[in-house]
C-alpha atoms as one frame of an Amber mdcrd trajectory, in Angstrom:
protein
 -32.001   6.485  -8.642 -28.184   7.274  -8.238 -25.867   5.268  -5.895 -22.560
   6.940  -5.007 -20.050   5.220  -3.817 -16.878   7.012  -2.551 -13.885   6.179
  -0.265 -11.788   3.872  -2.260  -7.982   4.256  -2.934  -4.444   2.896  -2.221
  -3.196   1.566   1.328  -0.777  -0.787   2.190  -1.685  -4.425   3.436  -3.260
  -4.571   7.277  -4.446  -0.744   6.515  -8.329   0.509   6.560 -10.552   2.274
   4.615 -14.031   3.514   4.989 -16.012   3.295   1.774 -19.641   5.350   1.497
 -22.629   5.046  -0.772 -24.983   7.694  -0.815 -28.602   7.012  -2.192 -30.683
   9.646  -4.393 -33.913   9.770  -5.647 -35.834   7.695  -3.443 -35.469   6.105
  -0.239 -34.305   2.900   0.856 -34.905   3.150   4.664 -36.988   0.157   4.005
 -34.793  -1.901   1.330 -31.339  -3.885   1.944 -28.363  -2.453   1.066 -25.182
  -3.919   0.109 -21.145  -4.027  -1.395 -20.386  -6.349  -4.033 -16.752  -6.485
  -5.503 -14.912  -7.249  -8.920 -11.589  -7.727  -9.292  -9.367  -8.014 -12.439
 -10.223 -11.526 -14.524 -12.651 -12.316 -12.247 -16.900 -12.351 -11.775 -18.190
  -9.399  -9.550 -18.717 -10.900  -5.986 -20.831 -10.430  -3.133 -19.408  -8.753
  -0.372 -21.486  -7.702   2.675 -25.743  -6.668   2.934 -27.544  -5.138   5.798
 -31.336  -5.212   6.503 -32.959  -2.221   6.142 -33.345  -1.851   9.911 -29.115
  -2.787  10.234 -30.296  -5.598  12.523 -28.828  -8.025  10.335 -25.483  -7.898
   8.133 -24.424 -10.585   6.219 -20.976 -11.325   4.802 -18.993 -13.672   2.334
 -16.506 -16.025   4.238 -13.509 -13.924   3.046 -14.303 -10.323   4.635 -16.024
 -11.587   7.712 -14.355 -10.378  10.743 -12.138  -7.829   9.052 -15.431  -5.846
   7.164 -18.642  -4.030   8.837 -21.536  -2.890   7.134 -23.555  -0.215   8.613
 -26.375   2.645   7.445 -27.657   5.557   8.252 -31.284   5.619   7.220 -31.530
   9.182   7.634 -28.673  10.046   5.134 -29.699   7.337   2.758 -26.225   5.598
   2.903 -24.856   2.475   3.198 -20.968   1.921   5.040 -18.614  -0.033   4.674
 -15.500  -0.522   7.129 -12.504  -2.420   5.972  -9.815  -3.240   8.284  -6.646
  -5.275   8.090  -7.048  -5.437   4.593  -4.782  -7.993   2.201  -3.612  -7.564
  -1.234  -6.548  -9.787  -2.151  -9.288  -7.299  -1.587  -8.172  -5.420  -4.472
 -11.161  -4.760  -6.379 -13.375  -2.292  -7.498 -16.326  -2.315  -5.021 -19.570
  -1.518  -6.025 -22.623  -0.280  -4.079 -26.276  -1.897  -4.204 -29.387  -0.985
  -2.562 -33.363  -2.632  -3.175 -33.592  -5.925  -3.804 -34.016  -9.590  -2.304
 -31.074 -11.168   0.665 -32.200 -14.586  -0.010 -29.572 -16.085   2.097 -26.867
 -15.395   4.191 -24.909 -15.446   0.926 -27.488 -14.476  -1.645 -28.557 -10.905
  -2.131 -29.713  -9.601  -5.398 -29.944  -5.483  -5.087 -32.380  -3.857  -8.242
 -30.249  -0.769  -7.984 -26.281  -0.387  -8.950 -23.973   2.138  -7.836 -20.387
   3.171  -9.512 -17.438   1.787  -8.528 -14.745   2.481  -6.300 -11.407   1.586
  -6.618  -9.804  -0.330  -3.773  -6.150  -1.268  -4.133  -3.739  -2.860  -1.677
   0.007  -2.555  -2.235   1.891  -5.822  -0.112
């Protein structure tokens, strides 16, 4: 299984970006999918999951509002849509896919992508 996460780069604070995960090597039309982040000095956070349906999307206090998650179950990938983004979401964000959401706040994916770089300039 291979995760690939793409999208990331530099914008300045109150930009967007549109990050992308694209699953291989099985599907996951029937698993949740999700972003996690890590930034410098600190533990890698959760971010945002969807269902596998995209019914239901979960998010941590500090995207929601400002973040979507979406898939496309035919492509195999997992979005996700960052607007009016701070210098505080400067992290590398990491893809996930399989797995348990446990809880709104509580998803634990079996499979890890790469990261992406994210960086916000003030």
């Amino acid at each position: 299984v291979q995760l690939q996460a793409s999208g990331g780069g530099l914008v300045q604070a109150g930009g967007s970006l549109r990050l992308s995960c694209a699953a291989s090597g099985r599907p996951f039309s029937s698993s949740p999918m999700g972003w996690f982040r890590q930034s410098p000095g600190k533990e890698r956070e959760f971010v945002a999951a969807i269902i596998w349906s995209g019914r239901n999307e979960y998010y941590a206090d500090s995207v929601k509002g400002r973040f979507t998650i979406s898939r496309d179950n035919t492509k195999n990938t997992v979005y996700l849509q960052m607007n009016v983004l701070k210098p505080e979401d400067t992290a590398v964000y990491y893809c996930a896919a399989g797995g348990t959401i446990w809880s709104v706040y509580r998803y634990e994916p079996k499979f890890w992508g790469q990261g992406t770089q994210v960086t916000v300039s003030s």
